[in-house]
C-alpha positions in Angstrom: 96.3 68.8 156.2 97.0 72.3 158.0 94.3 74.3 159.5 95.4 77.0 156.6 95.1 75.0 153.9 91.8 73.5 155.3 90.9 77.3 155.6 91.9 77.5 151.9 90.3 74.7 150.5 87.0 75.2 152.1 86.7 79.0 153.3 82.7 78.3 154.8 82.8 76.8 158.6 80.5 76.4 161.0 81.3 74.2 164.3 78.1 72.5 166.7 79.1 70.3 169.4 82.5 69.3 168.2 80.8 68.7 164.3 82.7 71.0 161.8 81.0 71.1 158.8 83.3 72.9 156.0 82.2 74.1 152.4 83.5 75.1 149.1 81.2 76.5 146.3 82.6 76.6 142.6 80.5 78.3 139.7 80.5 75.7 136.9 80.1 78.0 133.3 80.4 74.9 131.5 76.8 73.7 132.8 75.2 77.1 132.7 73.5 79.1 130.6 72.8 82.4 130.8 71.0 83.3 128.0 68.3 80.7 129.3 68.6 82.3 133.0 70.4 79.2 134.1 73.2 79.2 136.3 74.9 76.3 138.4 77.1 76.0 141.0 79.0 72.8 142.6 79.6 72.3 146.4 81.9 70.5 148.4 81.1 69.4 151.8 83.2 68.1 154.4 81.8 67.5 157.5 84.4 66.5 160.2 83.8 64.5 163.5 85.9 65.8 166.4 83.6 64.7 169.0 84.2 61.5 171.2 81.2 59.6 170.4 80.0 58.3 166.3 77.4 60.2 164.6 75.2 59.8 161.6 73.9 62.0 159.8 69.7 61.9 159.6 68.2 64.4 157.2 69.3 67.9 156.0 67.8 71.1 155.3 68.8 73.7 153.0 68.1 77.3 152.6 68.6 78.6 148.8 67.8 82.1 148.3 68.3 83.3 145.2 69.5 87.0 143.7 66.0 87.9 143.6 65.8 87.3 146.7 63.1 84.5 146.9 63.8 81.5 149.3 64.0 77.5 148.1 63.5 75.2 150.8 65.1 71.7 150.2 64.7 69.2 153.0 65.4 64.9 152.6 67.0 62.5 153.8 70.8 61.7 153.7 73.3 63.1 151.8 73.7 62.5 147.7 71.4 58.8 148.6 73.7 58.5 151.8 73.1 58.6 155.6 76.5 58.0 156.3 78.3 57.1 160.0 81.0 59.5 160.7 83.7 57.8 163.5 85.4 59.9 166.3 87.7 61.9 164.6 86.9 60.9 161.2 85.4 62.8 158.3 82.6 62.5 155.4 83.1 64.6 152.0 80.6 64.9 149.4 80.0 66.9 146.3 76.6 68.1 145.1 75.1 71.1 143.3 72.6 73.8 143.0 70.7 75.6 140.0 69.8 79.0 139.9 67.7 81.1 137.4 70.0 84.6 138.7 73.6 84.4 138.6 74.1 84.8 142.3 72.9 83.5 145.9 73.7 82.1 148.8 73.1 78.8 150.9 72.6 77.6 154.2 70.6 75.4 156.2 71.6 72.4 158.7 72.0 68.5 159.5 70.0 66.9 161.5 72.6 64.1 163.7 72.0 61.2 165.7 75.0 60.3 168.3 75.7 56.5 169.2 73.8 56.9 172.4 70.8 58.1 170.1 70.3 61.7 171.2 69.1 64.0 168.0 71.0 66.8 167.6 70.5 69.9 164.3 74.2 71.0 163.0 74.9 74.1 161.4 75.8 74.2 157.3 77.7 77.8 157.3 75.7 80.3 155.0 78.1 80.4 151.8 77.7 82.4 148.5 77.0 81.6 145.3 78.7 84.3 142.3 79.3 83.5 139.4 81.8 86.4 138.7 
């Protein structure tokens, strides 16, 4: 895949020691419901390894904040169950979503990585906005 359609597919990129980690929100109507203040969003993560050494990815931790303007704080373990190894030059995509009671926010937050040689290391998930116009 091109860089320009990488850019087009997922338009949120944020690069830490060689870790590109590369989203795309969509605004799913069919699971909301505004009448009920309920919105929902899905988001597509790719997170690509163009370092030299293997990493795996620990933990995360998310920043929600809502329209409102309050702050949700998610933190775990893994990824969607998953604390996947990521080769040199390979690549880990997963999908996963986020409620809202307003009908727009934005997202950000980071992974916590472990490389082969076991040195920790925090990698940045780009800030990426939530709209549901």
């Amino acid at each position: 895949m091109t860089v320009d359609a990488l850019a087009m597919l997922f338009p949120n990129v944020a690069v830490t020691r060689g870790i590109a980690v590369r989203v795309a929100a969509s605004y799913l109507a069919e699971q909301s419901d505004p009448a009920s203040e309920r919105w929902f969003w899905s988001y597509h993560v790719r997170i690509e390894n163009g370092s030299d050494k293997a990493v795996q990815l620990l933990s995360r931790s998310w920043t929600i904040v809502d329209g409102r303007g309050r702050v949700h704080e998610v933190v775990g373990e893994g990824v969607v169950g998953e604390m996947p190894l990521i080769a040199e030059e390979a690549s880990y995509d997963y999908v996963s979503g986020c409620p809202l009671d307003t009908p727009s926010g934005e997202m950000s937050g980071s992974y916590r990585m472990v490389d082969e040689e076991g040195s920790a290391f925090d990698v940045v998930i780009p800030r990426f906005q939530l709209t549901s116009g």
